[in-house]
C-alpha positions as CSV (number, residue, x, y, z in Angstrom):
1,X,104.1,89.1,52.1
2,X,106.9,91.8,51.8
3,X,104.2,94.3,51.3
4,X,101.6,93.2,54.1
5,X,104.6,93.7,56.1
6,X,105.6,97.2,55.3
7,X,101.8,98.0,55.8
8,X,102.3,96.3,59.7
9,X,105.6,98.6,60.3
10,X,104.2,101.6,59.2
11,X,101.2,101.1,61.6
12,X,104.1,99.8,64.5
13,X,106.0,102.9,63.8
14,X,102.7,105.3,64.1
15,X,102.0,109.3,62.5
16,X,104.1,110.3,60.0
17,X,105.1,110.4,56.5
18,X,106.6,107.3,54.6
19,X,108.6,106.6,51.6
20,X,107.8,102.6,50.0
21,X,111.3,102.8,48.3
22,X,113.1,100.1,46.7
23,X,117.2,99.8,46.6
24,X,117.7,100.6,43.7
25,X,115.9,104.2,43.6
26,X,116.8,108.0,44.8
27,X,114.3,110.5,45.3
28,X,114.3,114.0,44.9
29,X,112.1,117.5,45.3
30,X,110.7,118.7,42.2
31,X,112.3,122.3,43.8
32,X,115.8,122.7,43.2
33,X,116.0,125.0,46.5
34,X,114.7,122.0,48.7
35,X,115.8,119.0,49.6
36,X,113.4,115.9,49.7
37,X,112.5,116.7,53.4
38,X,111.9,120.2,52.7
39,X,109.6,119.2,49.8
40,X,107.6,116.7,51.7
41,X,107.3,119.5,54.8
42,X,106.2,122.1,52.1
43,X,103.3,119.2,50.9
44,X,102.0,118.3,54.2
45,X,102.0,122.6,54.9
46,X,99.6,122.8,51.4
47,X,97.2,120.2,53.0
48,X,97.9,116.9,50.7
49,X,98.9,113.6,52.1
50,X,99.9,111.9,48.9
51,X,103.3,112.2,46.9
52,X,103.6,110.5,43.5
53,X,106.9,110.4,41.5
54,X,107.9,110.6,37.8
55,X,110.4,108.2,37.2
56,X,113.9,108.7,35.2
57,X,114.6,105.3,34.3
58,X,119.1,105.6,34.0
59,X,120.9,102.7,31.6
60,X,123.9,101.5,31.6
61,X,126.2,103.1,28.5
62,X,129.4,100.8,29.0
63,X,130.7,98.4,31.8
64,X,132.4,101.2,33.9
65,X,130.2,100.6,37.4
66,X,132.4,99.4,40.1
67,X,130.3,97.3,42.8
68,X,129.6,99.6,46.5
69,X,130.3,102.8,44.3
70,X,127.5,105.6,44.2
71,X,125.5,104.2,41.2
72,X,124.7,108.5,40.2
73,X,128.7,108.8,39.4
74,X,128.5,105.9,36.9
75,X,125.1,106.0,34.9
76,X,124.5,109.4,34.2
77,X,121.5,109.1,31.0
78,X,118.2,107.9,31.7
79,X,115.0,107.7,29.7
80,X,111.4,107.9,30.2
81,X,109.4,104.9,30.9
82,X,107.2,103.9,28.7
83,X,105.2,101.1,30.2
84,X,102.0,101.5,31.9
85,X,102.9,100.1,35.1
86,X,105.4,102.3,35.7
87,X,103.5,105.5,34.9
88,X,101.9,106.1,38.6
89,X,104.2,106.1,41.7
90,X,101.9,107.2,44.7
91,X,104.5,105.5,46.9
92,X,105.0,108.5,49.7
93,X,102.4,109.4,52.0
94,X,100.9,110.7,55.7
95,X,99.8,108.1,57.7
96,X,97.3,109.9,60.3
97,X,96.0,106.6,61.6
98,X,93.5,105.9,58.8
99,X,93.7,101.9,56.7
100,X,95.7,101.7,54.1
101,X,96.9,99.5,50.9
102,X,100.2,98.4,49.4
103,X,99.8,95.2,48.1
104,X,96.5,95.7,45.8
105,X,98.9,97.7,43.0
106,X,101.7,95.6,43.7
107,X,103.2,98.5,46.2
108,X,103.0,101.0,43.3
109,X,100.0,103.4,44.4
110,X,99.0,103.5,48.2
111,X,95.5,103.7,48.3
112,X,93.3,105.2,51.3
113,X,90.2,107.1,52.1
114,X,90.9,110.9,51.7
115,X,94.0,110.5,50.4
116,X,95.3,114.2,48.5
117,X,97.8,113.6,46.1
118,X,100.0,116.2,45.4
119,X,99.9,117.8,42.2
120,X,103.3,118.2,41.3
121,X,105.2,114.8,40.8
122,X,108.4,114.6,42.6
123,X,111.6,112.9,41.2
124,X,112.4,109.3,41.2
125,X,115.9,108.0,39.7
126,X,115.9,104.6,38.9
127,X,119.0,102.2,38.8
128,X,117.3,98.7,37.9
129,X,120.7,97.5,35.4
130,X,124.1,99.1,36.1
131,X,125.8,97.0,33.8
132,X,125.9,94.1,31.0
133,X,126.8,91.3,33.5
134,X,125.0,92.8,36.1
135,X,121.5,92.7,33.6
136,X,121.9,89.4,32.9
137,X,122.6,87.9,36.4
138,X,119.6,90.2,37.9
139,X,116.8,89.2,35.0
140,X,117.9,85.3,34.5
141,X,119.0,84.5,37.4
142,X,117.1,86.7,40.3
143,X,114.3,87.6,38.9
144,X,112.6,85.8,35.7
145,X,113.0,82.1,37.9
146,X,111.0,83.7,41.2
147,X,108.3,85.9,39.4
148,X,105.2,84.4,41.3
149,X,102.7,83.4,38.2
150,X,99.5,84.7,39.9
151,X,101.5,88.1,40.2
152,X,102.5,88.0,36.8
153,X,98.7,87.4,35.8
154,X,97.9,90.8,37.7
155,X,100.4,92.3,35.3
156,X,103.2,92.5,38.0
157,X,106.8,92.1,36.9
158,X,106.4,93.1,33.0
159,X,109.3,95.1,33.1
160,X,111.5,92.2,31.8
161,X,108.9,90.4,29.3
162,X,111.1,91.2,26.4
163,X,114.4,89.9,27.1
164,X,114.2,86.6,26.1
165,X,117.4,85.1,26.3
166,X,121.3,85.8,27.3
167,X,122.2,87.4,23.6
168,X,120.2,90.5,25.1
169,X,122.7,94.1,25.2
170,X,121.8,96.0,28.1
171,X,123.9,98.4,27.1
172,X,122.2,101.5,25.5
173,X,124.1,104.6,23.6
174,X,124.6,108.0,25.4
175,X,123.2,109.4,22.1
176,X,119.7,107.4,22.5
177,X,119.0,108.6,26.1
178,X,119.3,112.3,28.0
179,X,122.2,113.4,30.1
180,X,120.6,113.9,33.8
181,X,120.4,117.5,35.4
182,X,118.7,118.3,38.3
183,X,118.2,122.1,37.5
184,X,117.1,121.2,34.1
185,X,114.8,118.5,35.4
186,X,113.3,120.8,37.9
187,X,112.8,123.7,35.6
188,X,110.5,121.2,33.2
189,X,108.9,120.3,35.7
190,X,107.9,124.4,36.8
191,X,107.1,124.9,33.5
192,X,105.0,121.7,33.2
193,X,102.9,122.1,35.9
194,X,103.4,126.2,35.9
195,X,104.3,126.5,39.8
């Protein structure tokens, strides 16, 4: 229902360029010289009407994250995802009057006729755990007990399949994962996709 409604208030709102973002996510332009806006103007100037996003997914490396504090202070390593749900994130686009759908992929890829997807993937910083106590209250007690079991047959909500019970460390080691910078981000992604 959250997602039928999104698709109503983007319709409400009319012509423009939207963003299906959840809380716990910041995005960013591949280009280190613009900001999101910038990047999204740029897009729309090339002739695409699509935006997907790679996702660097940051974890928790002690207990340090202090509640209503800027989340990008505290958890500064991420890692790449590595399950298939999470590898496509068409979740910006230009809505120029034409149907479209959210709910089919679970509000992962918007789907529409002539849709252009950009071919450079923009960033997406994920914050899903900012803590030990913060894991285990958000997967036992918000999330495993409301996952709706014809969702979960359509592969939705995988992302906390293998946390079985409360002995589970969210806590990962600095060592394991890669120290975030925006400059270096941006510069793989140039060379990656040679713009």
């Amino acid at each position: 229902f959250i997602l039928e409604r999104k698709e109503k208030i983007a319709k409400q709102l009319g012509m423009g360029w939207y963003i299906h973002a959840d809380a716990d996510e910041f995005r960013e332009s591949p280009w280190i010289q613009h900001n999101l806006r910038e990047a999204i103007i740029r897009v729309d100037s090339e002739g695409y009407n699509a935006i997907n996003f790679n996702i660097y997914d940051f974890k928790p490396t002690n207990n340090d994250f202090v509640n209503g504090a800027d989340v990008r202070m505290y958890l500064k390593f991420y890692s790449k995802p590595v399950l298939n749900f999470d590898n496509v994130q068409v979740k910006c686009w230009k809505y120029f009057g034409q149907e479209f759908d959210l709910r089919k992929s679970g509000g992962h890829l918007v789907e529409f006729k002539e849709r252009r997807i950009y071919p450079i993937p923009f960033i997406l910083r994920h914050y899903p755990i900012r803590s030990q106590k913060h894991g285990e209250k958000k997967v036992f007690n918000e999330r495993k007990k409301r996952f709706d079991t014809i969702e979960k047959k359509s592969q939705w909500h995988a992302q906390y399949d293998h946390i079985k019970d409360l002995r589970f460390n969210f806590l990962h080691r600095e060592e394991d994962l890669i120290e975030y910078d925006r400059h270096v981000v941006c510069n793989d992604i140039q060379k990656q996709f040679a713009i």
